[in-house]
C-alpha positions as CSV (number, residue, x, y, z in Angstrom):
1,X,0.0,0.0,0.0
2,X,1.5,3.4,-0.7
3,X,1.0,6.4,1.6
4,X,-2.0,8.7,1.2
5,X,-0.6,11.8,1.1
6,X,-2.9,13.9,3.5
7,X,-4.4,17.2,3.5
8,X,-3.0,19.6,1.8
9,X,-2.1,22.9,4.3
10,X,-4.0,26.0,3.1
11,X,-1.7,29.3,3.7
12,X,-1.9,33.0,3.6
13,X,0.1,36.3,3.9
14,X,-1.0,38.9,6.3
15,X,0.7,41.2,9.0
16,X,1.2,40.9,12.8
17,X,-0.9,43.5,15.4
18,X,-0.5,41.7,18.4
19,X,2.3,39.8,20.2
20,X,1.6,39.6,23.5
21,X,0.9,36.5,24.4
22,X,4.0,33.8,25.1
23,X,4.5,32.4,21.7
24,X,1.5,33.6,19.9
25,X,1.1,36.2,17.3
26,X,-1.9,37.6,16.3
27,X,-2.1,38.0,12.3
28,X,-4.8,39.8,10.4
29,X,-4.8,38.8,6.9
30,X,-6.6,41.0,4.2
31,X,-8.8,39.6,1.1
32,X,-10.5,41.6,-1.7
33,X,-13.6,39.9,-2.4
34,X,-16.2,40.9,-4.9
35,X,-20.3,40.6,-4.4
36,X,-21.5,38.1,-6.5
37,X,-24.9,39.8,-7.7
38,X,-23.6,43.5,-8.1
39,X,-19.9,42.9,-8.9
40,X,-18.6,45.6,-6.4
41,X,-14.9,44.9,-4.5
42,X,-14.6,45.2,-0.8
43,X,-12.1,44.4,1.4
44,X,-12.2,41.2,4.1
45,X,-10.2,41.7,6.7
46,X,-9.4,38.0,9.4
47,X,-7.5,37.8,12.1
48,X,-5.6,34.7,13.6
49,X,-3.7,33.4,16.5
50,X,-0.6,31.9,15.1
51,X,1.8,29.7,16.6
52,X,5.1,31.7,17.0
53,X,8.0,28.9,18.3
54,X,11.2,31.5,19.0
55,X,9.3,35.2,19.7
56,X,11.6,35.7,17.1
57,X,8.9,37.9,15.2
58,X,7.2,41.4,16.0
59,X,4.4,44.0,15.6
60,X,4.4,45.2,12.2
61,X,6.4,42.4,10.4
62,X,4.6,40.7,6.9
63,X,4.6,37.0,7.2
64,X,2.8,34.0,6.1
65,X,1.2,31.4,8.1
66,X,0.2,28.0,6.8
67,X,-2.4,25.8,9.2
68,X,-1.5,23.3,11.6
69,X,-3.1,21.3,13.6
70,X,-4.4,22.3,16.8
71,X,-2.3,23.6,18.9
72,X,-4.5,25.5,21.6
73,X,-8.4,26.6,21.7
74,X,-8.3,29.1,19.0
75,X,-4.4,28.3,17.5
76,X,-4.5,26.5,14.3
77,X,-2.1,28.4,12.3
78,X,1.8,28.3,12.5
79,X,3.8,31.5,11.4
80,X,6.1,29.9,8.4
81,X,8.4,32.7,7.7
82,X,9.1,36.5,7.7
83,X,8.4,38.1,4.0
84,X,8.8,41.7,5.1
């Protein structure tokens, strides 16, 4: 039997407004979406609670974050790396 390969991680780029829990950053990540009837954009703004190993990160930085499995209550997101 060969190995099923399992789900693949969904990810997203977004930057950090919180850090002030131990090891958790909070990341809001911004869409533009676009109503389906009358066609106008608007902008969808999310915030997570990512899984921050080192503190190595801080307040301001652009990163992406790819999910995980759960890590706490509302942590299901890992920070992967720093892009700005």
């Amino acid at each position: 039997m060969s190995q099923t390969a399992g789900k693949q991680k969904s990810s997203a780029q977004g930057e950090i407004v919180a850090h002030k829990m131990n090891k958790t950053a909070v990341v809001k990540v911004v869409t533009r979406k676009s109503h389906p009837k009358y066609r106008k954009h608007f902008t969808v703004t999310k915030k997570y609670k990512a899984h921050d190993e080192k503190n190595e990160y801080q307040v301001g930085d652009t990163v992406e974050i790819e999910s995980s499995r759960p890590i706490s209550r509302e942590k299901r997101w890992k920070i992967v790396k720093k892009i700005k």
